[in-house]
N, C-alpha and C positions, 0 to 999 in steps of 0.2 A: 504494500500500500504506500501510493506518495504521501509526503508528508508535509503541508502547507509552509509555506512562509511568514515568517512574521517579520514586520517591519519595527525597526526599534528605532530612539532616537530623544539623547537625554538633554538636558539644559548643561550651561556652561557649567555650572557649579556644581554637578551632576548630583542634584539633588532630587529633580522629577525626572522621568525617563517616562517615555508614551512607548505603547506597541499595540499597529494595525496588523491584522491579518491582510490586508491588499490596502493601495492607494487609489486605485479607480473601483468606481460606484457605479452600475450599471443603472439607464435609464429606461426600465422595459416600459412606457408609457403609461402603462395601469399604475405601475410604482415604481419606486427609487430603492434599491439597497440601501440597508441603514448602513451607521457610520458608525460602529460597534470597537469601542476598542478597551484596553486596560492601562492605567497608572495606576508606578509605583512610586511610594514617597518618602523622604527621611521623614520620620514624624519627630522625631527632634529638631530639625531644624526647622518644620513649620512652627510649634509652638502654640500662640494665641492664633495663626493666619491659616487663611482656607486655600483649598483650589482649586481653580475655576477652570472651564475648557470652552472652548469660543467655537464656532465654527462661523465662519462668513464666507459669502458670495458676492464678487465686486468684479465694477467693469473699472477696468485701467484703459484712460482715453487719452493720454497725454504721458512722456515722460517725466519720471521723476526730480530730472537733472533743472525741470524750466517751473515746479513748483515754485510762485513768486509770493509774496505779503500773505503767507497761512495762506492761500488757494489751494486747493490738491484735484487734480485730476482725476481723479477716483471715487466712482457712484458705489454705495454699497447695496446693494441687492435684497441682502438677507443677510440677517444675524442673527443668529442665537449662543444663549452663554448658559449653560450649567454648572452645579457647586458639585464638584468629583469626591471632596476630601474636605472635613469629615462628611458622609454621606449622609442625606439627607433624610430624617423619619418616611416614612409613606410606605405606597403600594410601588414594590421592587419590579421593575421592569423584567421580564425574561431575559435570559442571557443565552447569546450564542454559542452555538460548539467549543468556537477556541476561547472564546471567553471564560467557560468554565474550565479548559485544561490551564490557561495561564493566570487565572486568578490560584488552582492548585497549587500549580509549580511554584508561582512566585511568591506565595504566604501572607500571612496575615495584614501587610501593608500596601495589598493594591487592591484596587479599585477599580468597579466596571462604571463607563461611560456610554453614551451613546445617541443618534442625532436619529431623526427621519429628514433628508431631505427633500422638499414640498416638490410635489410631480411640475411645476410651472417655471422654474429655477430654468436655466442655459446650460449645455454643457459646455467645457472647459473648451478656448477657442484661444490662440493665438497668432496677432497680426507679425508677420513676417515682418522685423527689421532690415534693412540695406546692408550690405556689408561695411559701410560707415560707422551704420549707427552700434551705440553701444548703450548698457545700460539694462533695466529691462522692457520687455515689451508689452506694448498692450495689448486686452482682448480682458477675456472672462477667464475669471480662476477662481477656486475656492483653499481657502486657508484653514486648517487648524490651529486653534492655539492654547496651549496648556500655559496659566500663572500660576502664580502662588501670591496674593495680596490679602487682608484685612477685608477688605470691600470690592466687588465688581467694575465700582466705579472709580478705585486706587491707579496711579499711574502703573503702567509694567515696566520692569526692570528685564535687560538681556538677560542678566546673572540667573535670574530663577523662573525662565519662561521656554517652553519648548515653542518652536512653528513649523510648520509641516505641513506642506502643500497636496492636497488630493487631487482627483482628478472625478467629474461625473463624465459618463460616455452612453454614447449609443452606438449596440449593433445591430447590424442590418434585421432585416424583419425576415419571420418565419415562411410568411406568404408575400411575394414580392407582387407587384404590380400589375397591369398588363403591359405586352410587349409596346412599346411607342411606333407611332407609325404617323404622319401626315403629311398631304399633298396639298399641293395647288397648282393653277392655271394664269396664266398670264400672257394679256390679248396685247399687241403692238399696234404700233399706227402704222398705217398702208398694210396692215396684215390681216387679211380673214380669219385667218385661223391661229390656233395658241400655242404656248410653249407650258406644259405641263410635268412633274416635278412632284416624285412620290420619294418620300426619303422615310428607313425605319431600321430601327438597333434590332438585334436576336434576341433582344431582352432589357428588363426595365432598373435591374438591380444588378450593379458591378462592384468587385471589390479593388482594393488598392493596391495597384500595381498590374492589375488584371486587362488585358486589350480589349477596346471598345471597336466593334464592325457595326461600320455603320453600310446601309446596302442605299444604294443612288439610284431608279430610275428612271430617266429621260426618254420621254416622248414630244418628240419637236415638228408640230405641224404648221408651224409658222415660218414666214419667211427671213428670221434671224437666225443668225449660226452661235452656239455656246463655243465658246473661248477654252475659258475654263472651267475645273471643279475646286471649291473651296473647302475643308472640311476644316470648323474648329471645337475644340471644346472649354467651354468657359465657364470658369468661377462666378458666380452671383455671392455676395455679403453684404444680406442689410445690416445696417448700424443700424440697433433701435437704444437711443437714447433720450433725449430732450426731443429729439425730431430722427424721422426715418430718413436715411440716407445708402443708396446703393453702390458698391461698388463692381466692379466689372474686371477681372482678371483671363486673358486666354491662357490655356495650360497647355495645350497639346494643338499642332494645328499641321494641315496636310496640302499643299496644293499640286494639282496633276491637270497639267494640259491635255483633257480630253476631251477632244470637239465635238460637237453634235451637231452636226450638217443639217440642214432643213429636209424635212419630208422623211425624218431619219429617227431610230429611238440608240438607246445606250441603257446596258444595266452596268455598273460598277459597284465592287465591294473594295470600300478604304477602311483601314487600322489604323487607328489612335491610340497612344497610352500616357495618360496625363500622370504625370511621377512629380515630388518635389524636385528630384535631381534637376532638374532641366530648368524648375523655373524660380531657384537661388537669388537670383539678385531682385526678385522686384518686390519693394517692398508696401508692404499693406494686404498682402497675401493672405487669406486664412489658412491658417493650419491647426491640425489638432493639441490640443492643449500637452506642454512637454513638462517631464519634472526634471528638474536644474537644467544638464547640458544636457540629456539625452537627444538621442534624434527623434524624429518624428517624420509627419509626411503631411501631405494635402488635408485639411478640415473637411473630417466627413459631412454626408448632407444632412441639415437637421431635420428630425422626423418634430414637428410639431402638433400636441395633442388639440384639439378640437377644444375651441372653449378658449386656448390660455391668450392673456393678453401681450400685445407685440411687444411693450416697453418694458416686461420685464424678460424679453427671450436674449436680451447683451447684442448679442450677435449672432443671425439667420442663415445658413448656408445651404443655396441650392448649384444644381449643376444642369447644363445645357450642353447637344451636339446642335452646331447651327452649320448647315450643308447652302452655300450659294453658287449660286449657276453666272459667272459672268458673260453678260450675251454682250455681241457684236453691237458698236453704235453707229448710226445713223447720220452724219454731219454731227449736229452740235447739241443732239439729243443724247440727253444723261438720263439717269437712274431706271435703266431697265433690267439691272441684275435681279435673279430671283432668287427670296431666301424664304427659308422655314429653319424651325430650331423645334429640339426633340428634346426634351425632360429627361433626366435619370438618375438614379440614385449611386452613388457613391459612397462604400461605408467598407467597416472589418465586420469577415464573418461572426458569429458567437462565440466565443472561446467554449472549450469543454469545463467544466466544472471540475476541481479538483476535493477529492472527498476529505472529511477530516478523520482527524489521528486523536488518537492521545498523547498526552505529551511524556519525553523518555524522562526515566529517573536522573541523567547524569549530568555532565557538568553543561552552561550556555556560554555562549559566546562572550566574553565580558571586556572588551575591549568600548571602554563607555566614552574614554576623553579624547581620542585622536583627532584633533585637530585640522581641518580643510578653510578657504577662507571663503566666505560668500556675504552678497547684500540682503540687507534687511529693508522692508520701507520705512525704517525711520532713518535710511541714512546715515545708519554707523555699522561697524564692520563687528563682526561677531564670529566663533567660533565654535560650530555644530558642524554633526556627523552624524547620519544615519545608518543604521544595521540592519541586513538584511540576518536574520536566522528563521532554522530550519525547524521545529515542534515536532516532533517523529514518534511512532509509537514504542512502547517498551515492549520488549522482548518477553515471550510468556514463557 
């Protein structure tokens, strides 16, 4: 039997330490994964003081380097904060699988937490920086945060704060769409008859990195000749913020000088494959939400549930094949090219589920202070490290 991962990850003064069983949250539309995890605490060094654990969801619209007079470019979406430590009188939430092996293992001083996040929330979306720009970038993220203060409303300190960035996602759907398909006709002047233009994908749901065929075809009974074929495939990202704004990025694009003579038809099949590799430099790009430097790739398309409103979705991402036909002009007669554009979906299959363990009697990972450097948004430099470990079962 596999045996989960758990993600550990303690404060400078390695006083609180958090451990997630995963950093991405799946968004299956009905509902959100909760955000289920365990701290451990010195209870001597809290003392009189409590601790609190944060989750928030916020749009970064601006970088942080041009924050002028307390301005911040940063809408917060959602927040919620609960008290971990000492835990709270009431009705005790259920605990997950690994929650009960790692409250086990790790004894009388930890503590289960844990969030629902609201099905209307965005998933994690980041806009490509330039290779200029430095810093970090915007889009939608969601944070964790573990303090240790007196009150919720006490300043936070680096020294006695964990942060720890998640990710919410969606994968593609169990039942994909139907197949895309649409035509049209387009009548010319001194022309009786039309240039006609049926363009459709072998399917409605692609995954990432996977080739898009798109099929082309042309029936031309009119008295203009096609030039060329255009094939592109283009990013769509609304901004919903303060106001709706669209962006337009092409990812993948094909042109093939294949004529279509009058009185003539044409079928063609063109391949596209929209990868980030290729489109690096432009920046305002969406892409999927990354933790720290990892890679990542093109921003899947967001599935949006019925009902939710646009200004809290951050950021919208759809995707289009737009096929044009550029036809021959006439003197000083323009815009006769013909276009259509074809919807589809863009996304990572489902992962498999991995089952749980119990956790083994022996020794854990404890390398807790190694030291990495990275930014904070309060703009001072701190010194955290995350651990990946392994929860395995005992030997019977």
């Amino acid at each position: 039997m596999t045996a989960p991962k758990v993600f550990k990850k303690s404060s400078p003064n390695c006083k609180l330490t958090v451990y997630l069983g995963k950093r991405d949250f799946v968004d299956h539309i009905d509902h959100v994964d909760p955000v289920d995890g365990v701290l451990l605490v010195d209870p001597e060094y809290m003392k009189d003081r409590k601790v609190f654990v944060s989750l928030t969801c916020a749009f970064c619209y601006g970088r942080e380097d041009l924050d002028v007079l307390g301005l911040s470019f940063r809408k917060d979406l959602y927040v919620s904060t609960v008290q971990a430590f000492p835990p709270l009188r009431g009705e005790k939430k259920p605990l997950s699988c690994l929650q009960e092996r790692l409250l086990k293992k790790l004894g009388q001083h930890a503590n289960a937490f844990g969030f629902t996040i609201p099905q209307n929330l965005p998933c994690s979306v980041t806009l490509q920086l330039s290779p200029e720009d430095t810093g970090k970038a915007c889009g939608v993220d969601y944070e964790l945060r573990v303090f240790c203060a007196k009150t919720v409303g006490e300043k936070i300190h680096q020294r006695n704060s964990v942060q720890l960035v998640i990710r919410k996602v969606q994968y593609a759907p169990e039942k994909p769409g139907p197949r895309p398909i649409v035509e049209t006709s387009r009548s010319f002047l001194m022309s009786d008859r039309s240039l006609h233009l049926e363009a459709s994908l072998d399917k409605e749901l692609y995954y990432h990195g996977e080739p898009i065929t798109v099929n082309v075809h042309v029936t031309n009974n009119s008295t203009k000749t096609v030039k060329k074929v255009k094939i592109s495939v283009c990013q769509y990202a609304d901004i919903c913020l303060f106001s709706t704004a669209q962006y337009k990025f092409p990812v993948a694009q094909v042109e093939a000088d294949d004529q279509v003579s009058p009185s003539s038809t044409s079928c063609q099949v063109y391949t596209l494959t929209p990868v980030l590799g290729t489109n690096r430099e432009k920046r305002g790009l969406a892409l999927d939400g990354k933790l720290k430097h990892e890679d990542t790739n093109l921003a899947s398309s967001t599935i949006v549930k019925e009902g939710t409103s646009k200004e809290m979705m951050g950021i919208v991402v759809s995707y289009r094949v737009k096929v044009k036909l550029v036809v021959s002009r006439g003197g000083w007669v323009t815009g006769q090219d013909v276009a259509v554009e074809l919807p589809f979906v863009l996304m990572h299959p489902k992962p498999t589920d991995q089952p749980c363990s119990k956790p083994q009697s022996g020794r854990t990972h404890t390398h807790r202070c190694t030291h990495t450097h990275t930014h904070t948004h309060t703009h001072t430099h701190t010194h955290t490290h995350t651990h990946t470990h392994t929860v395995a079962a005992p030997t019977h």
